[in-house]
Each structure stands twice: as structure tokens, then as C-alpha cells.
C-alpha positions as CSV (number, residue, x, y, z in Angstrom):
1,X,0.0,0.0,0.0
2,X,1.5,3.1,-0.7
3,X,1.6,6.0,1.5
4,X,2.2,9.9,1.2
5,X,5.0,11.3,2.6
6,X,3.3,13.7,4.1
7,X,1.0,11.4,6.0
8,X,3.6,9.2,7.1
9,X,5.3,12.1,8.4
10,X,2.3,13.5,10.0
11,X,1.2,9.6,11.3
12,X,4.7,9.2,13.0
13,X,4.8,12.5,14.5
14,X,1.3,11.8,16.3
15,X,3.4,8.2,17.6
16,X,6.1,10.2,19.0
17,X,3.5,12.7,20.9
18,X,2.0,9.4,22.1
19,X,4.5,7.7,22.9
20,X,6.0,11.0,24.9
21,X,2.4,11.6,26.3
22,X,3.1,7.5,27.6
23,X,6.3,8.3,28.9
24,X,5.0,11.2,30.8
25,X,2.5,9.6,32.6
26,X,4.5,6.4,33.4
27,X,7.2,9.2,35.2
28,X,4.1,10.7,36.9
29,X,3.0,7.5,38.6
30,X,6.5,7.2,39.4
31,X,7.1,10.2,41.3
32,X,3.4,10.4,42.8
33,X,4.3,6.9,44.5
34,X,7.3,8.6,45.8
35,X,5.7,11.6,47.3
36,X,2.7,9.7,48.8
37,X,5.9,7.5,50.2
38,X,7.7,10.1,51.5
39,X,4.4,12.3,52.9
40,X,5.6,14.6,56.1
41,X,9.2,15.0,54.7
42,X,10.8,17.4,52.8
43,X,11.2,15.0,50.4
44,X,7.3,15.3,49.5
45,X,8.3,18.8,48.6
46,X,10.4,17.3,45.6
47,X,8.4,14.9,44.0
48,X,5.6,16.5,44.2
49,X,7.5,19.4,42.0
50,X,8.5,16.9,39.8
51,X,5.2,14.8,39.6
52,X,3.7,17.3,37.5
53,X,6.8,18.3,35.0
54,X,7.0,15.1,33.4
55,X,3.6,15.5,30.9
56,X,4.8,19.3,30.1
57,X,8.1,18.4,29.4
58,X,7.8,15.1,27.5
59,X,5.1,16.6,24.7
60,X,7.7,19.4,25.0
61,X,10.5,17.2,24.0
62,X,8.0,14.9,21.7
63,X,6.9,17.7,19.7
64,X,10.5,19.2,18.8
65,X,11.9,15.7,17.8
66,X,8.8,15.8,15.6
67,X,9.7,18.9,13.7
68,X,13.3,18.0,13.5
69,X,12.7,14.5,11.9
70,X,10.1,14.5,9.6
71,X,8.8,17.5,6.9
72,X,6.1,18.3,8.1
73,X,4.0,20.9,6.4
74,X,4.9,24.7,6.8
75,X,1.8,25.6,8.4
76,X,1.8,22.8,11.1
77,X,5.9,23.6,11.6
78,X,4.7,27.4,12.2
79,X,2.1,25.9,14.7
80,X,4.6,23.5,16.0
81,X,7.1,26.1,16.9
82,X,4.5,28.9,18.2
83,X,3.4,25.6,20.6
84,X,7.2,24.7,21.9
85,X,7.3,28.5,22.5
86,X,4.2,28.3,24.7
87,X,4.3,25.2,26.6
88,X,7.9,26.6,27.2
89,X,7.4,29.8,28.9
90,X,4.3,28.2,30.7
91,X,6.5,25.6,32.2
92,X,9.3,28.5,33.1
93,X,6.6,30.4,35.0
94,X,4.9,27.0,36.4
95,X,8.5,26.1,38.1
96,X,8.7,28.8,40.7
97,X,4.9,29.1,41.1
98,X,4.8,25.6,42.2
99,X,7.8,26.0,44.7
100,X,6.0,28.6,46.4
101,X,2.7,27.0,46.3
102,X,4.5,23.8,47.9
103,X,6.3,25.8,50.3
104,X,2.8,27.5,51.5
105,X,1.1,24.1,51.7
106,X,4.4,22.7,54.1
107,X,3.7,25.7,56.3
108,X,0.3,24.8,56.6
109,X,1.2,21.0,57.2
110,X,3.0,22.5,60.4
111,X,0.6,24.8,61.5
112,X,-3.2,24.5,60.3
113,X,-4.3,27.6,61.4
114,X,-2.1,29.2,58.6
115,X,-4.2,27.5,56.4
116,X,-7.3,30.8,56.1
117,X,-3.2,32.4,55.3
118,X,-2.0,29.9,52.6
119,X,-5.1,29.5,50.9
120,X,-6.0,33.1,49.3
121,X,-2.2,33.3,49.1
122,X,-1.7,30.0,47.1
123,X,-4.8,31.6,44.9
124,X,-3.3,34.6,44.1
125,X,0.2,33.5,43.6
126,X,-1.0,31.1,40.9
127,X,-3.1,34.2,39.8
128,X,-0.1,36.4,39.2
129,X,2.3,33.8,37.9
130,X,-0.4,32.6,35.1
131,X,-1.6,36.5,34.1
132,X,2.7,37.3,33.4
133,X,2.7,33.9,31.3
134,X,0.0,35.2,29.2
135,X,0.8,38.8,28.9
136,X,5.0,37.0,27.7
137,X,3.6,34.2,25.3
138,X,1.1,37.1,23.7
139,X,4.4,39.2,23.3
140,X,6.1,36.6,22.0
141,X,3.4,35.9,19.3
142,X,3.5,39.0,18.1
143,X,0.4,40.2,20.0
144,X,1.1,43.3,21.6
145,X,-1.0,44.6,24.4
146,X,0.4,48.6,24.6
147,X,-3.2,49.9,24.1
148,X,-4.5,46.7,26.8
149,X,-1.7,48.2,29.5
150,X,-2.9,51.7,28.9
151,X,-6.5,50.7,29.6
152,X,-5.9,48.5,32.6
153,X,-3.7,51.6,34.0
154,X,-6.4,53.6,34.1
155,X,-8.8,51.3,34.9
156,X,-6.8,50.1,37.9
157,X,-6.8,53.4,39.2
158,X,-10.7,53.9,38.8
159,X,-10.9,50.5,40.8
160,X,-8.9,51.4,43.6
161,X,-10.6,54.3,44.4
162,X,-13.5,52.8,44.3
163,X,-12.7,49.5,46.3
164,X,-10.4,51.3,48.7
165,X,-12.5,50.2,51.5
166,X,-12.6,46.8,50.4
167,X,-9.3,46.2,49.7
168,X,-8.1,48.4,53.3
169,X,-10.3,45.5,55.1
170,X,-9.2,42.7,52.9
171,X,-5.9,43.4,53.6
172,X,-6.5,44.1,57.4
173,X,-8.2,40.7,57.5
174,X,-4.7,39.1,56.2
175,X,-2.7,40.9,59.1
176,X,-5.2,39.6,61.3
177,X,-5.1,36.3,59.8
178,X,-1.3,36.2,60.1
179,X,-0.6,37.9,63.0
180,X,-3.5,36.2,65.0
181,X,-4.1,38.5,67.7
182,X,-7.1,36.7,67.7
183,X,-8.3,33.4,67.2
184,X,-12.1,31.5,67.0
185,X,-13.6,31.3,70.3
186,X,-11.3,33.9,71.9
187,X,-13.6,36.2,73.8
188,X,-11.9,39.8,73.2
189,X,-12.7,43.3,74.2
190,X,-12.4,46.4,72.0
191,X,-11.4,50.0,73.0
192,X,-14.4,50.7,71.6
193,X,-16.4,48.9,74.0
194,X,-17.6,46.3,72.0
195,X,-16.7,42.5,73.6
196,X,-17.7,39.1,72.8
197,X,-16.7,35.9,71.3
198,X,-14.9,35.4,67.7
199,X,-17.1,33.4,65.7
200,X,-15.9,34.4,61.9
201,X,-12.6,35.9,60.6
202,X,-13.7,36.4,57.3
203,X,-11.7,38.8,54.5
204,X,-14.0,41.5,54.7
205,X,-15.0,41.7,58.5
206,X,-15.4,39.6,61.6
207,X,-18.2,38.7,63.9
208,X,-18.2,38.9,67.7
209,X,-21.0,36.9,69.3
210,X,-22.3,39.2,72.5
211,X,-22.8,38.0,75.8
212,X,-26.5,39.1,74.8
213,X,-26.3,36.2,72.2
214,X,-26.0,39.4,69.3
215,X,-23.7,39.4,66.5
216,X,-21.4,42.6,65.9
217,X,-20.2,43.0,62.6
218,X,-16.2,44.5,62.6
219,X,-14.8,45.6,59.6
220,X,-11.6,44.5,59.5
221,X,-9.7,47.6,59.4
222,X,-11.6,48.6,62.5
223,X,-9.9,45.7,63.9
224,X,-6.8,46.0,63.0
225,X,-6.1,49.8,64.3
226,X,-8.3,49.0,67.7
227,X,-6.8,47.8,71.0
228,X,-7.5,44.4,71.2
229,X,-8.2,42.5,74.8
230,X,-8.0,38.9,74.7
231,X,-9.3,37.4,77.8
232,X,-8.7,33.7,76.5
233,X,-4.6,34.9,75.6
234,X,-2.5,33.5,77.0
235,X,-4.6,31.3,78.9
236,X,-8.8,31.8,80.0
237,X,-8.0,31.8,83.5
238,X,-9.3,35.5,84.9
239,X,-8.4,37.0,88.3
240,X,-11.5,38.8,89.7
241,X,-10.9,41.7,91.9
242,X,-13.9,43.1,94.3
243,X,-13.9,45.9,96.1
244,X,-15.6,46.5,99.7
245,X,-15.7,49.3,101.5
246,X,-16.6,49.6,105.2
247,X,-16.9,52.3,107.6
248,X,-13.8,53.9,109.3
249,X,-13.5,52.7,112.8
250,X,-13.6,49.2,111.8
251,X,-10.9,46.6,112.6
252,X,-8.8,45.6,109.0
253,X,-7.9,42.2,110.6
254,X,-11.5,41.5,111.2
255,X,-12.3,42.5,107.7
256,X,-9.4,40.8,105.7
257,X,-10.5,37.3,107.7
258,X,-14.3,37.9,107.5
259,X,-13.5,38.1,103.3
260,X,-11.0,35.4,103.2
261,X,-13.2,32.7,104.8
262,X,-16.2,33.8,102.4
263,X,-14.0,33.1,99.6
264,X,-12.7,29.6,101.3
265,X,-16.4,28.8,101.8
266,X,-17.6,30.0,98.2
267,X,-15.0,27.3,96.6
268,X,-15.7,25.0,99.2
269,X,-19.2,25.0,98.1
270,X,-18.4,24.3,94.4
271,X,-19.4,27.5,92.8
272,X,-19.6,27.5,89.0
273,X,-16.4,28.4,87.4
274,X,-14.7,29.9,90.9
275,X,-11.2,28.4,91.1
276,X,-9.1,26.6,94.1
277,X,-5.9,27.8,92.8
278,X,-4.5,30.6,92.6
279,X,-5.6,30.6,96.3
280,X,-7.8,33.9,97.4
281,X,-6.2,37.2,98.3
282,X,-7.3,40.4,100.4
283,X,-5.9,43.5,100.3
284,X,-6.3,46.9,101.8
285,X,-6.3,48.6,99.2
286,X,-7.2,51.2,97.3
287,X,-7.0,52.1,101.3
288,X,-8.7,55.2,102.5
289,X,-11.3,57.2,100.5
290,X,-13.3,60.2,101.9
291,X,-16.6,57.7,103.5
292,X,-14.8,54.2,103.7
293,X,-11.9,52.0,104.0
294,X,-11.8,50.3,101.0
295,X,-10.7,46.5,100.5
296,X,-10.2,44.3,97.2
297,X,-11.1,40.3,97.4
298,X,-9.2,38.7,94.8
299,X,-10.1,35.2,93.5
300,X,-9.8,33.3,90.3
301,X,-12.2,32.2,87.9
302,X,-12.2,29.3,85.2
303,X,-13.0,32.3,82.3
304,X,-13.7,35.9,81.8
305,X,-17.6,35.3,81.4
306,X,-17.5,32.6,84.9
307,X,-17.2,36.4,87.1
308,X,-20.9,37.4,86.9
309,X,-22.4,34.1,88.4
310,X,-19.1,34.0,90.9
311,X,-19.5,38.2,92.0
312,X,-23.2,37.1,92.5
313,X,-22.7,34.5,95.0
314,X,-20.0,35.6,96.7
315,X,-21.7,39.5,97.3
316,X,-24.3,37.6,98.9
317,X,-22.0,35.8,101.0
318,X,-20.3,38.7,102.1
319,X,-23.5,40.6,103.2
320,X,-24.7,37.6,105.2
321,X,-21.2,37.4,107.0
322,X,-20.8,41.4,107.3
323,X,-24.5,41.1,108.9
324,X,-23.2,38.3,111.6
325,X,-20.4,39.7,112.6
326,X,-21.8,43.9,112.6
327,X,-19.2,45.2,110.2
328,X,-21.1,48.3,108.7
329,X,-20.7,49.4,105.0
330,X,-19.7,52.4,104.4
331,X,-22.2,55.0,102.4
332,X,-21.4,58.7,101.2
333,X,-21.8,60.8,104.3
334,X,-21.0,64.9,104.4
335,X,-20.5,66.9,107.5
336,X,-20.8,71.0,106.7
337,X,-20.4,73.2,109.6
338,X,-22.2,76.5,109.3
339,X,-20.8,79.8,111.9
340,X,-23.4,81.7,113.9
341,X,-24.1,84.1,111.5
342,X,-26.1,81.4,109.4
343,X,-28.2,80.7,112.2
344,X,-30.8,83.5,110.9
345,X,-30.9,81.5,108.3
346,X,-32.4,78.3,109.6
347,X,-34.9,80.1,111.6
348,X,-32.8,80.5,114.9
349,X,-33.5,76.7,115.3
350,X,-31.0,74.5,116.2
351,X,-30.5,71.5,113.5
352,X,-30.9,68.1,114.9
353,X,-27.9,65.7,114.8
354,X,-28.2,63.3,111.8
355,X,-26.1,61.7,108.7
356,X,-25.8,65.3,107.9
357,X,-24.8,68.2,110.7
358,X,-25.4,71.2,110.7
């Protein structure tokens, strides 16, 4: 049977495409195997670079053999080369993009919380490196994009302006992301005033869940100037301070033991997030104010939201035991003396003793 030149040509290029296209594959089962083998070790890193070169690279190789073994016609030689050049510059900008890509997704192998990090950034590195492939392979094919790059300047500039805010609380949202001031279920307190628990760290904002049982929508660039109190950092245990103030004339000893054994009794009880340890503290302190003498019971509580049920049992105790043993709280008194002369004023009657003396 006889048989064209040009279709034997043509017939035993598409053999060696196949036969590269086999070859390829049979090196990516290969490597795969070593890469699942080698999974937590840097040695993953480097096979699963290579896993994915072999294809690329073979039909690379596969196709130039072609057009430098058989005559092939002009028009599939032009197509041939135009293809080589491609597949070339794609695989040039694939290398590095991949390292990166590999090295984000070893990061995250150590540290899963990097992961709401690595995945955006593993997006738009992939992003970036496959827009410059285009814009070089349309250069090198002659298409040139002058008028595309005068557009997309101004264009880019209309866009900023008006996504400003968006972008200023996307990128906030990465700082927060990567810094992690804050993490889910932290319960956090703003400068602002606003507290609650992190539920959502998303790209544009994040929700706090109020004690209330509201959500309170941050934008992230709020977040990012505010001061930030973490209550759960660096771990949820919360020392509750309590003031008391009694009246002047009262013993301190018999204070600071009345308040030590109503915290003793309180965790002796079993009270709802109160803690044994750190063991309670009193001190006289802030000390003397202008009605009282002012005490502070310090005890420790399991988190920051455990004070309110723990100040409302142990209040309670400390009235009860103040009661027992007559220790008087102290109340905002005033004492004004007057001088004769404003004695016309009252009358000429003399005031009657009282919380307040005349």
C-alpha cells in the first residue's frame, strides 16, 4: 500500500506525541508513588515538584523531535514552533509558582491555622504567575498589548478608588489572619467597648458573638487599628478583683479574715467556674477614700464570662457574713459646719444631729 510522505510524516509524529504523552504519565505514577511515600518529609516537597513536570516536558520534547525528523507541512511547523514556545514559557513560570505553592502548603502541614493564610495566598500566587505567562507568550506571538496596558492603567486606578475600603479591610483581614491577635472562640474586648466571642474571621470583616447572644459585625480595618483584649490569651484563667468598703472605725484584721473565709467557703461549696488555685487574696487597698476604708477580694475564675455568676454568689455571702459579725458598709456621708451668722438662716433653730450636721 503506498503511502504519502506527508501522512507518514504526519502519522509518526502523532506516535512520537503518544509515545512521549506514555512516557510522561508512566514518570508521573512514578514520582506520585514517591511523594505519597515520602508524605511529612521534605522529600514530599520534591516529587511533588516533579510529579507534575514530566507531561509538560515530554510533549515538550516529543513535539521538537517531531519537527526536527520529519517535513512536516509549513503551516503545522509554524504551529509547531508557536506551541514549543508556549508550553515553554508556561513551564518556566509553572517552576517557581509551584515551589511557592509547595512551600505554603508545608507551612500549613505544620501549622493548620495558617491555612485561612495559605489558601488566598496560594490563589493569588497562581493568579499572578499565570496573568505574566500570558501577557510574555502574547508578546512573544506577536500580539502586543500597549493599548491593553494603557487601559488596565487607568482602569486600575478607577478600581482602587473605588474599592479602597474593600481592599483596606481585605488586607487588614490578612494581618489579622497572620498575626493572629485573635483566634475562633477567643472572647476579646475592644477600645471601643464592644466584647464578645470570635465566631468568623472572614476577608472582609469579623463577627463577635455578644454575651447578649447578638452578632457585631467588625470591619476589618476597625480591627486591625483597635486595641484588642484577649481574655482567653495567654490562657482563660481571669483574676476577679472586688472591692468592699466599710466604715472607718472598723478593725482591718477583722475585715481581711471575714473576706478570706467567704471566699474559702464559696469554693468549698463548688461554685460555677470559681477556682481553688491561685488561692484567694485580700488587700487593703485602694485604702482610705473620703466615707470608707476600702478592701479588694481577689479570687480566680475558670474564664472571663464565669465572674458574673461567681461576684453574685460571693456579694451575697459577704452581706450575710458582714451582717453576723456587725461590720457596717460604708455610704457617702457629708459633714458641713455653718458659723453663727447662718443661724438666721435656719430660723434660729438649732439643726438636729443626723447623717448630715449642721
Amino acid at each position: 500500500m503506498h503511502v504519502s510522505q506527508a501522512v507518514f510524516d504526519l502519522s509518526a509524529s502523532g506516535a512520537v506525541l503518544a509515545a512521549a504523552l506514555l512516557a510522561g504519565l508512566v514518570l508521573h505514577r512514578i514520582f506520585h508513588h514517591w511523594r505519597v511515600k515520602l508524605k511529612g518529609k521534605w522529600g514530599e516537597m520534591l516529587f511533588a515538584l516533579l510529579e507534575s513536570l514530566p507531561i509538560p516536558l515530554m510533549l515538550l520534547a516529543g513535539l521538537h523531535i517531531s519537527l526536527q525528523l520529519f517535513e512536516l507541512p509549513r503551516v503545522w511547523r509554524h504551529l509547531g514552533d508557536k506551541l514549543i514556545l508556549a508550553v515553554l514559557i508556561v513551564v518556566i513560570f509553572y517552576f517557581p509558582a509551584k515551589v511557592f505553592i509547595l512551600f505554603l502548603r508545608r507551612m500549613t502541614q505544620r501549622d493548620p491555622t495558617l491555612e485561612r493564610v495559605t489558601a488566598p495566598a496560594t490563589f493569588v500566587v497562581r493568579a499572578l504567575f499565570a496573568l505574566v505567562a500570558i501577557i510574555v507568550i502574547l508578546e512573544n506571538l506577536g500580539i502586543h498589548l500597549t493599548a491593553v496596558w494603557t487601559t488596565l492603567g487607568v482602569g486600575s486606578v478607577a478600581v482602587a478608588l473605588a474599592l479602597q475600603d474593600t481592599l483596606s479591610n481585605f488586607f487588614a483581614g490578612l494581618y489579622v489572619l497572620a498575626d493572629q491577635p485573635i483566634r475562633l472562640g477567643d472572647f476579646i474586648k475592644l477600645d471601643s467597648g464592644q466584647e464578645g466571642y470570635v465566631t468568623r474571621i472572614g476577608w472582609r470583616s469579623t463577627h463577635l458573638r455578644t454575651l447578649p447572644n447578638s452578632i457585631v459585625v467588625l470591619p476589618n480595618s476597625t480591627l486591625s487599628k483597635a486595641i484588642i483584649t484577649n481574655y482567653s490569651l495567654p490562657e482563660p484563667r481571669v483574676a476577679l478583683p472586688m472591692q468592699v468598703g466599710v466604715v472607718y472605725g472598723t478593725d482591718p484584721e477583722a475585715v481581711e479574715h471575714a473576706l478570706l473565709e467567704v471566699a474559702e467557703q464559696a469554693i468549698a461549696a463548688g461554685i460555677d467556674g470559681l477556682l481553688l488555685e491561685p488561692k484567694p487574696a485580700v488587700r487593703f487597698i485602694p485604702g482610705f477614700s473620703d466615707s470608707s476604708l476600702d478592701f479588694t477580694l481577689v479570687v480566680h475564675v475558670r474564664s472571663y464570662v464565669d465572674q458574673f455568676a461567681v461576684q453574685h454568689e460571693i456579694r451575697k455571702r459577704i452581706v450575710r457574713r458582714f451582717q453576723k459579725e456587725g461590720i457596717e458598709f460604708a455610704f457617702p456621708t457629708r459633714t458641713l459646719v455653718l458659723d453663727k451668722s447662718a443661724l438666721p438662716l435656719l430660723g434660729g433653730r438649732t439643726p438636729k444631729p443626723g447623717p448630715d450636721t449642721f
